[in-house]
Biopython code that builds the backbone (N, CA, C, O; Angstrom):
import numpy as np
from Bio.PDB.StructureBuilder import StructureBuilder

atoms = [
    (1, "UNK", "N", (15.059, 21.180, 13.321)),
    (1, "UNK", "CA", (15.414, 22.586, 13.317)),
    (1, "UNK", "C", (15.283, 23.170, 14.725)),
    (1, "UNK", "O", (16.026, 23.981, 15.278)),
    (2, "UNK", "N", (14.082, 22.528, 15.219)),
    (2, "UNK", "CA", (14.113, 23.477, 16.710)),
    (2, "UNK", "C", (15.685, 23.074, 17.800)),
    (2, "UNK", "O", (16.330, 23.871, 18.481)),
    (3, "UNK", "N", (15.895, 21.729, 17.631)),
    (3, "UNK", "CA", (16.832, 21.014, 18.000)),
    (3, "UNK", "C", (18.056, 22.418, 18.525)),
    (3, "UNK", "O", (18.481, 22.950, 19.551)),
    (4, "UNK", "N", (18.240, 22.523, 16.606)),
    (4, "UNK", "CA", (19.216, 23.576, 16.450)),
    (4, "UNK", "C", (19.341, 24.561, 17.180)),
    (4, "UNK", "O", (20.051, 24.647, 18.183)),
    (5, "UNK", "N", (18.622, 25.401, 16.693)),
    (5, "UNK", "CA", (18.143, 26.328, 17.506)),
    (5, "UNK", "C", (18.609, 26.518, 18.763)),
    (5, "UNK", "O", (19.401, 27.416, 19.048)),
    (6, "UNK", "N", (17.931, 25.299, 19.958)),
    (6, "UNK", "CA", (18.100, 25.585, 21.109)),
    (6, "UNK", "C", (19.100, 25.144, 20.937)),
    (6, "UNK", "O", (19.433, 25.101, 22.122)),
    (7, "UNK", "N", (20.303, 24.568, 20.185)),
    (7, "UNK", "CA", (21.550, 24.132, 21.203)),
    (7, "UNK", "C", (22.487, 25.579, 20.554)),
    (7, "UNK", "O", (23.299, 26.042, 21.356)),
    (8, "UNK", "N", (22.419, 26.106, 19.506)),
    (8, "UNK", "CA", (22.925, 27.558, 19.261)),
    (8, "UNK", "C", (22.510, 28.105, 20.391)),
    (8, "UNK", "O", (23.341, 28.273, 21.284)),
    (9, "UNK", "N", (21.132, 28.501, 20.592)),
    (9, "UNK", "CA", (20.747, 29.377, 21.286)),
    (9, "UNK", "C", (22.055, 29.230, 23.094)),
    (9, "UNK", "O", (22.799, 30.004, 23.697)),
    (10, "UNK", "N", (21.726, 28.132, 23.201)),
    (10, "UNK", "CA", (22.343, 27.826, 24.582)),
    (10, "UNK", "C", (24.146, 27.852, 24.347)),
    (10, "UNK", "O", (24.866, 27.928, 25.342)),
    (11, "UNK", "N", (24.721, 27.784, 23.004)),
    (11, "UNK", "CA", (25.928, 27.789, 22.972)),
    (11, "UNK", "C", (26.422, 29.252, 22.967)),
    (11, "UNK", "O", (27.573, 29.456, 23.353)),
    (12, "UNK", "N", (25.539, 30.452, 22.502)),
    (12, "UNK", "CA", (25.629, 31.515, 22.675)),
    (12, "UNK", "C", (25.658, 31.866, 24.052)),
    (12, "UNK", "O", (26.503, 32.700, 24.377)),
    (13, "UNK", "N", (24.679, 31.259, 25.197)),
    (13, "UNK", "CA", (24.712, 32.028, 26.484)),
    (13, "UNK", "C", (25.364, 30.940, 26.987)),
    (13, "UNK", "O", (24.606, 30.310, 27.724)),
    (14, "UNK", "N", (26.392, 30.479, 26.905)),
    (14, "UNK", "CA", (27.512, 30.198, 27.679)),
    (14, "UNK", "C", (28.336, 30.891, 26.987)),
    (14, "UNK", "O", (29.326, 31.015, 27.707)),
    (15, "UNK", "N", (28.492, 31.355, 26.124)),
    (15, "UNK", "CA", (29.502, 32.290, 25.659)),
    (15, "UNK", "C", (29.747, 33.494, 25.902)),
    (15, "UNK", "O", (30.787, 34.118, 25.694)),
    (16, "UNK", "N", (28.420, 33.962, 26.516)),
    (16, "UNK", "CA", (28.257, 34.958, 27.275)),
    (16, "UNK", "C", (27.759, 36.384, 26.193)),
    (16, "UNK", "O", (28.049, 37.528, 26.546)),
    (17, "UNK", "N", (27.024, 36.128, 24.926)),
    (17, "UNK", "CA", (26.325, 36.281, 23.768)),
    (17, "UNK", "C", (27.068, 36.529, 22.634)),
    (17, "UNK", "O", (28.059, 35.864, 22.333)),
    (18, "UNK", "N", (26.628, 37.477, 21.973)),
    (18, "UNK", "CA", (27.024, 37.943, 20.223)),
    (18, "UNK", "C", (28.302, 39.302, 20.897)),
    (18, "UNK", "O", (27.931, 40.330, 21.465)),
    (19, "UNK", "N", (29.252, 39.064, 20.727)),
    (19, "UNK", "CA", (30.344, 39.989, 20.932)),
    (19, "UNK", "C", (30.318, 41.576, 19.943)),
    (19, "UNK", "O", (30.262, 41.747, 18.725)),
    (20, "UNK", "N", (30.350, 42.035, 20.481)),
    (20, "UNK", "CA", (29.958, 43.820, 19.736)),
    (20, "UNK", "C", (31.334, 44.298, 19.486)),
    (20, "UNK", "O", (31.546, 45.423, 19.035)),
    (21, "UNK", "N", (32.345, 43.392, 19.796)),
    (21, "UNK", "CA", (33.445, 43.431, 18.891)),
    (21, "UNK", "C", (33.405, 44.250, 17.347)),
    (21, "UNK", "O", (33.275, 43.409, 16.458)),
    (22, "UNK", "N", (33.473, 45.487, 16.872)),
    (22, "UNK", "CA", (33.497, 45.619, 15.349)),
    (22, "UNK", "C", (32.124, 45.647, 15.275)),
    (22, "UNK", "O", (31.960, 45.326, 14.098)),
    (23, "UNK", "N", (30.849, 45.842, 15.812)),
    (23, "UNK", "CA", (29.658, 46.291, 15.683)),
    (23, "UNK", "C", (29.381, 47.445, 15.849)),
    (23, "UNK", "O", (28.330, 47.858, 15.360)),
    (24, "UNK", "N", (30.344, 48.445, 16.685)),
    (24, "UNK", "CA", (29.818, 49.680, 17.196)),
    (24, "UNK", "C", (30.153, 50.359, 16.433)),
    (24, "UNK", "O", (31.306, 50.587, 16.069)),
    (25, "UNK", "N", (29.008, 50.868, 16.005)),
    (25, "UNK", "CA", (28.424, 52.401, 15.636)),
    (25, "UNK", "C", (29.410, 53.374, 15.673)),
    (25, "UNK", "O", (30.044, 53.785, 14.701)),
    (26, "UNK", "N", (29.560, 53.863, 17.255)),
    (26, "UNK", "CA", (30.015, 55.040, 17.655)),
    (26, "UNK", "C", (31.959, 54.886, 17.208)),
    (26, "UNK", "O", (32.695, 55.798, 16.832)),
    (27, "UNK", "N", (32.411, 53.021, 17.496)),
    (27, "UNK", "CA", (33.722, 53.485, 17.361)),
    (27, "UNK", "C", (34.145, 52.962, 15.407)),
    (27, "UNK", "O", (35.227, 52.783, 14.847)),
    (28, "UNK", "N", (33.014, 52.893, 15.007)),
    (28, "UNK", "CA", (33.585, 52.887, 14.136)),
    (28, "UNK", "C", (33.551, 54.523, 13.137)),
    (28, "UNK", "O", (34.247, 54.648, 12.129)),
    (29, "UNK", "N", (32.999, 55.194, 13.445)),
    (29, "UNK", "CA", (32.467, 56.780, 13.006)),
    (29, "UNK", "C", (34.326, 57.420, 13.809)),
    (29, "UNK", "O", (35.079, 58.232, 13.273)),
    (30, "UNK", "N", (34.507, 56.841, 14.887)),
    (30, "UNK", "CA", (35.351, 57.498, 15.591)),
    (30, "UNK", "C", (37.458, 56.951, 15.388)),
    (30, "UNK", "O", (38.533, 57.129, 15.961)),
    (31, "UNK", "N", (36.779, 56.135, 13.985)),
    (31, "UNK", "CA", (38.253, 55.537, 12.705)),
    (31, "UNK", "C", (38.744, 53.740, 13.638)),
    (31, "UNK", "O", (39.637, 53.051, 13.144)),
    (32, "UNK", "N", (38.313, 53.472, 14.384)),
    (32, "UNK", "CA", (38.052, 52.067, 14.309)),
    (32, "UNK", "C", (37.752, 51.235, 13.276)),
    (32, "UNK", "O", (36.740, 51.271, 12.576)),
    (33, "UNK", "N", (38.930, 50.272, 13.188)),
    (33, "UNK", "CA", (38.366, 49.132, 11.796)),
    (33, "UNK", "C", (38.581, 47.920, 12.519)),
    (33, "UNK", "O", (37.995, 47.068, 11.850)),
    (34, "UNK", "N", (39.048, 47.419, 13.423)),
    (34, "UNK", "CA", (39.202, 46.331, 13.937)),
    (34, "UNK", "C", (40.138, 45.297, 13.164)),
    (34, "UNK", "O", (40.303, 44.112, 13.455)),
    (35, "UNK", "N", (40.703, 45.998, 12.132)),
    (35, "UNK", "CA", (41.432, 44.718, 11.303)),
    (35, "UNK", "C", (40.550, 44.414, 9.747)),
    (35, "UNK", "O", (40.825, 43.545, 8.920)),
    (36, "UNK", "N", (39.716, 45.174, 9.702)),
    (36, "UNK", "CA", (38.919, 44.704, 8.489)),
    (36, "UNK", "C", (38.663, 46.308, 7.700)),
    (36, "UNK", "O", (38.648, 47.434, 8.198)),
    (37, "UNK", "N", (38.462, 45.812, 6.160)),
    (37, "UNK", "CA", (37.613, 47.537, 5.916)),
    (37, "UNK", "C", (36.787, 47.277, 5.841)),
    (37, "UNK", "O", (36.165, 46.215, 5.874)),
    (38, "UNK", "N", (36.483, 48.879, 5.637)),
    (38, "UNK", "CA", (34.811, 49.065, 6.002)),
    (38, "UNK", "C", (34.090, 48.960, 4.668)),
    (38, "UNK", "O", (34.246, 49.534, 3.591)),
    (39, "UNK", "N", (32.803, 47.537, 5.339)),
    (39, "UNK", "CA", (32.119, 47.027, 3.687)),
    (39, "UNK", "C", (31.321, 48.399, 3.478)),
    (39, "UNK", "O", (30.600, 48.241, 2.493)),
    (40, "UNK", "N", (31.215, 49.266, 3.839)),
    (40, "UNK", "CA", (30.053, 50.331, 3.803)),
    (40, "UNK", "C", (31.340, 51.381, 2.292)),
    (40, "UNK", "O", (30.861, 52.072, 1.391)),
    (41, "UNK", "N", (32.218, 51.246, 2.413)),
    (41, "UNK", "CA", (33.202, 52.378, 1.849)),
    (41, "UNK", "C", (33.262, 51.847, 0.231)),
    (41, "UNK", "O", (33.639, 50.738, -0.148)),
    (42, "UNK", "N", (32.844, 52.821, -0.490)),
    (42, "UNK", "CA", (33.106, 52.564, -1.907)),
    (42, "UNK", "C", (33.442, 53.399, -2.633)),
    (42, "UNK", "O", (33.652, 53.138, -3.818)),
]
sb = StructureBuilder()
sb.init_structure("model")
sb.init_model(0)
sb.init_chain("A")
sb.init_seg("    ")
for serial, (resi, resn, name, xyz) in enumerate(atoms, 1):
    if name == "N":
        sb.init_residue(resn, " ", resi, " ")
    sb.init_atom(name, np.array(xyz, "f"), 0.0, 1.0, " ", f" {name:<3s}", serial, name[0])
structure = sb.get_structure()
């Protein structure tokens, strides 16, 4: 498991990390969907 870990961990920072693509807060309040709906809407 630790194995894992570090080679995720290290495949992320060459990737340059977790993309905030469709994470934000602010643009999604501001009608941003990125292509998806919103799991929050029911």
């Amino acid at each position: 498991m630790t194995w894992n870990l570090l080679h995720l961990a290290r495949m992320m920072k060459d990737a340059g990390g977790i993309p905030a693509h469709g994470n934000q807060r602010a643009a999604w309040e501001a009608g941003c969907r990125f292509d998806h709906p919103n799991p929050e809407y029911r």
